[in-house]
N, C-alpha and C positions, 0 to 999 in steps of 0.2 A: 439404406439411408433414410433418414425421418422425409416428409416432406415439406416439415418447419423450415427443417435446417435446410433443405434448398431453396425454402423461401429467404432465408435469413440476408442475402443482399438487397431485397429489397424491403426490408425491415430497420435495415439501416441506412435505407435510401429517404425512410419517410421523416428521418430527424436531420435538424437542420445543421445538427453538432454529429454526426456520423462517432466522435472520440468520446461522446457523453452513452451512447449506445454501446460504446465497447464494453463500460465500467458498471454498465446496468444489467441487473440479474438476470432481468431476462434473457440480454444474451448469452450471459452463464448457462441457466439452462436450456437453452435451447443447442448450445455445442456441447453441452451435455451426454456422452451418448447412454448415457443411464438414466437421464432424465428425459431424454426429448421425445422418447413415444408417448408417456406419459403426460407430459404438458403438450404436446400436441391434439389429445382427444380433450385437454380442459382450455385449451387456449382459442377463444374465437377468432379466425382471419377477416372475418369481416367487421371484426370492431377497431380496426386502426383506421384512423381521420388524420386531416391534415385541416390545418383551419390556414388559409394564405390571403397576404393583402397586397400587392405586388408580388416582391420577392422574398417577402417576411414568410413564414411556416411555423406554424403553432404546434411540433409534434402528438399527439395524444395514445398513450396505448392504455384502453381501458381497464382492461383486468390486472395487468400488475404496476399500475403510476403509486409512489407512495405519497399519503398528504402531504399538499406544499404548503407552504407560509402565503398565503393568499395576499398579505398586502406587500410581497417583496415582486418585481417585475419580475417575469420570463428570462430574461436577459442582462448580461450583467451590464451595471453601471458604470462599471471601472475604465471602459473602453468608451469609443467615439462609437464602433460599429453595434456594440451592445444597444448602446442609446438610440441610435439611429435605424433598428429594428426597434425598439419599445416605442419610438414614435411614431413610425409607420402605421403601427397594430393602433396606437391610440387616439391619434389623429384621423384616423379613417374616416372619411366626409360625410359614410354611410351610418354610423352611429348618431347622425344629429340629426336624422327623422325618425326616430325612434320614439313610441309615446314616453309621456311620464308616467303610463302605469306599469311599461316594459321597464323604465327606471328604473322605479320602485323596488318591482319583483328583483329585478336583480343586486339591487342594493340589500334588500333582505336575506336574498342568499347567500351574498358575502358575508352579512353580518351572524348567520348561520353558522355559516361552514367555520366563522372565528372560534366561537361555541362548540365546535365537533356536532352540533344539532342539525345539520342539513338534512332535510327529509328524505327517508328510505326511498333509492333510485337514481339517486340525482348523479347523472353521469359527469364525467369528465367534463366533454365539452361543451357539456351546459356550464360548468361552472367556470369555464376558462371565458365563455363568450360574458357570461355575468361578470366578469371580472373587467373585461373590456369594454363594457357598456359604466359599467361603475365610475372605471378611471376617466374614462374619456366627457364622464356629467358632472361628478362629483369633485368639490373642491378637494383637498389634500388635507388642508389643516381642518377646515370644519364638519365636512363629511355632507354638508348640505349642499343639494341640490344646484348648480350654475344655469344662467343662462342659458337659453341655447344659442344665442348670439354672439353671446361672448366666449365661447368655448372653442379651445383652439381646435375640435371637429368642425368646427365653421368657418376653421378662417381661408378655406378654400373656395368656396362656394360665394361668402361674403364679398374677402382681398379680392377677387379674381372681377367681379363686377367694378366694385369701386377703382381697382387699380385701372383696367380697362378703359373705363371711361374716362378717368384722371388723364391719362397719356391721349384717350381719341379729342377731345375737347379742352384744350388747351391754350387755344388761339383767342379766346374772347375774356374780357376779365369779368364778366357775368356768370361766365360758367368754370371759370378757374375759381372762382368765392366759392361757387355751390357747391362742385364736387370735394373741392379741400376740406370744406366744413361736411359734408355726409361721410367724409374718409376721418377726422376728426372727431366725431361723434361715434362713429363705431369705435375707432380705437381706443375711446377712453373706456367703452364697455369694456373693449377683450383686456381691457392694462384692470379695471375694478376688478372684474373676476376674477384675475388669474394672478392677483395681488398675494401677498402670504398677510392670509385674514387675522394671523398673532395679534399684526398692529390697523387696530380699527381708523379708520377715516371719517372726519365728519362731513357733514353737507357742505361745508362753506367750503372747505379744502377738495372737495371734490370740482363743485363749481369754479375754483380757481383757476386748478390745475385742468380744466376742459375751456376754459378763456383762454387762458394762457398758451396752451397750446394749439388752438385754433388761430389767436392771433396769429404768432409765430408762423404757424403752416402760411397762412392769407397773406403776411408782410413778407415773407422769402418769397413764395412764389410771385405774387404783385408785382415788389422791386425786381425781381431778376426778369420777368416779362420783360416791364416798362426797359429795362437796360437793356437785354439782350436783344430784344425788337431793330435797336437804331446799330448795334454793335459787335452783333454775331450772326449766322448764318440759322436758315429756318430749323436745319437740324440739330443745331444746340437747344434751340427753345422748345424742343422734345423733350429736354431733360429739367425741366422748368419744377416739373411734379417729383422729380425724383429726391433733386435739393427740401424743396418744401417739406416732405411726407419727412428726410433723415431729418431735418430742424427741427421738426413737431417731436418727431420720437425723442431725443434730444431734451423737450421740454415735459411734452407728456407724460412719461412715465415716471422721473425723477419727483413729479407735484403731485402727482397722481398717490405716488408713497412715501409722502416727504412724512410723515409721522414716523413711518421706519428709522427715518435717518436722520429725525429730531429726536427721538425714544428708545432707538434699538430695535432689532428682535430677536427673539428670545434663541437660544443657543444651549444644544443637548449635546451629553457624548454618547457612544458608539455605542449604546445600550437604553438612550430614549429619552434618558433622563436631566430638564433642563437644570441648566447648574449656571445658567445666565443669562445676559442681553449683552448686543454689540450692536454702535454705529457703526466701525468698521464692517460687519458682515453685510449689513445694510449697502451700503455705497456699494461693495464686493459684487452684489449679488443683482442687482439695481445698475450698476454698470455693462455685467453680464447679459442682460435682457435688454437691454437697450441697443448692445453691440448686434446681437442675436437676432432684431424687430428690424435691424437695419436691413442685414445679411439677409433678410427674408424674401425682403420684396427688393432688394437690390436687383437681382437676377434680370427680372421681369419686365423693371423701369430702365435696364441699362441696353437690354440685347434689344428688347422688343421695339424699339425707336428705330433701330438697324436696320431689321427687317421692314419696317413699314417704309421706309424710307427709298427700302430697292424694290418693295411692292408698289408702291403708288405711282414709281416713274414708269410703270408697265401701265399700255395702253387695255388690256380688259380691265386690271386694278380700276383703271381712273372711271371707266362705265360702271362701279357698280360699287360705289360711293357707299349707301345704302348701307354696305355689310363690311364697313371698315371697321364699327364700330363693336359689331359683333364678333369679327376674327380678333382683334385687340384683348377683347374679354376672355374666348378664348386660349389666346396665346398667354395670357394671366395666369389661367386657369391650369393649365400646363406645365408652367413655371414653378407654380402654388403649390402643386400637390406632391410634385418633390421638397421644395424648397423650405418649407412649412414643419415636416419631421428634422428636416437638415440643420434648419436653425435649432429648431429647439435641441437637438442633441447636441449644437458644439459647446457648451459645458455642460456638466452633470446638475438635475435639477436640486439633488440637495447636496448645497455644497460643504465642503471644509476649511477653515482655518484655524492655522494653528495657535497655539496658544501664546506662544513667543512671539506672534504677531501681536495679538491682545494685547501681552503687557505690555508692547512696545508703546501704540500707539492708545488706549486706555488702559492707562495702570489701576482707576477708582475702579473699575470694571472687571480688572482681573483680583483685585483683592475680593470682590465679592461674588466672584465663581469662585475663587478660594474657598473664601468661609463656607459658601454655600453646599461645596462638596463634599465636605467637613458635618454642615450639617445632616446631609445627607447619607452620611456614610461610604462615599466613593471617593478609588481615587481621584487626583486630579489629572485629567487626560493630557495628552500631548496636545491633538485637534479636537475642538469641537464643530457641529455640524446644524447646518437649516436650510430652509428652504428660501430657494430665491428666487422661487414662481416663475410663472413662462413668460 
């Protein structure tokens, strides 16, 4: 017997789809018993990797992977678990110290490999780790460069301070202004960046909607202080920050792309091509991400109260004052870095509707992905599809 083929369970141990390795040729050949001596002295065992980020696994077998569609994810979309492994891989906190010339480089790879011109060598998982340095910098719609601040690689590292401190510093209205508006300020970053760049914003609507929602955050949390101080128990007014930060999200993001949903954006079928604009998709998608920002930091702002609460009445807790504030952060931190791929997976980032929705509620809208498809020469789809950012 070959000694492929009794490696072969654990060949199928290093995909993370064992049913996708059944169907793949390699294992054809390799239970081959005409082929497997044969591909045994051409097959290297030392070039199967595993690329893992938790419990995510990036299969890789070098000598027989056939070219993939590089801008379609690893995993499918269609699922919660699909997504929720693509956000893992892409959110990883470790991609956002990465330079902008390791960017770069990898962005030009990708842009290679769309070309079939990637340079003689370039293995496998080099180009999968370029793939995941790409997604995790680079916008979706415009292909430039994001912040690294605003990028949801950060918003573990980021969330997990500002949340922290929001929940540890809560008792004074000097420091509930400050921290609200430093959690306010970043968030309007990670809502620009991670906006769908279709529909442009200008300065004035930026600066609105980062008032507006700062307001909002500083008047919820204030009033519910000032109220709950004379009329609830200390440990309600734990949750002081949690209320503020859903309000702000609530305002923030909605102003933040209110041109979306005074304009549309723009709306393709299953083949790339736009055939129009929708407010509908807008509000749809803009709803989504709001629910989703909520869900995020929920977790963090709701249990984490609990716990501090049965720590502080212990007497070493109460000595070492000092490092409340720091375990808080942490305990953010920990929250985040689940919670963070979680949200962004519970809907799919590009979404669908259909077109019987369209005409329902814009019928101007649907007669001009009509014509438009018409002019184009495609049918007219059932769903059309876009992006409704993170």
């Amino acid at each position: 017997m070959s000694n492929l083929r009794r490696f072969l369970p654990l060949l199928q141990s290093t995909f993370f789809y064992p049913e996708l390795f059944n169907s793949h040729p390699i294992n054809q050949l390799i239970t081959s018993s005409t082929a497997a001596d044969h591909f045994e002295s051409q097959f290297d065992l030392s070039r199967i990797y595993r690329y893992q980020f938790d419990f995510v696994e990036v299969p890789i077998l070098m000598n027989a992977h056939p070219r993939i569609d590089i801008d379609q994810p690893l995993w499918s979309q269609d699922t919660f678990l699909g997504r929720l492994k693509h956000f893992f891989w892409v959110t990883d906190p470790r991609t956002a110290i990465r330079t902008n010339n390791e960017l770069d480089e990898a962005k030009t790879l990708i842009e290679q490999y769309r070309l079939g011109r990637e340079p003689p060598g370039t293995t496998y998982d080099k180009l999968i780790y370029a793939k995941k340095l790409y997604e995790s910098a680079f916008h979706p719609d415009t292909g430039e460069r994001q912040n690294v601040l605003g990028r949801m690689s950060f918003q573990v590292p980021g969330g997990m301070a500002l949340t922290g401190c929001m929940l540890q510093f809560y008792r004074s209205a000097p420091a509930v202004v400050f921290w609200q508006w430093m959690n306010q300020s970043f968030n309007a970053l990670v809502n620009y960046t991670n906006r769908n760049a279709n529909s442009p914003t200008t300065e004035t609507q930026l600066a609105v909607a980062y008032g507006s929602a700062t307001t909002s955050a500083l008047v919820t949390a204030l009033g519910l202080r000032k109220y709950l101080e004379k009329t609830a128990s200390p440990f309600l007014q734990r949750y002081v920050p949690f209320a503020a930060v859903a309000a702000a999200n609530c305002v923030n993001i909605p102003l933040m792309r209110q041109n979306e949903l005074i304009h549309g954006i723009d709306v393709t079928d299953e083949n790339g091509n736009i055939v129009g604009r929708s407010k509908f998709a807008a509000a749809k998608g803009i709803a989504q991400v709001v629910f989703s920002r909520i869900a995020m930091c929920a977790p963090g702002m709701t249990i984490l109260p609990i716990i501090m609460e049965r720590l502080e009445a212990l007497p070493w807790m109460q000595r070492l004052k000092p490092l409340h504030a720091p375990f808080q952060v942490l305990g953010c931190g920990c929250f985040l870095i689940v919670m963070t791929p979680t949200a962004c997976a519970l809907f799919p980032q590009q979404c669908e509707l259909s077109t019987a929705t369209l005409a329902r509620f814009e019928p101007d809208e649907w007669e001009k992905l009509q014509e438009n498809c018409k002019k184009l020469g495609v049918p007219i789809p059932s769903h059309v599809y876009f992006n409704k950012g993170l």
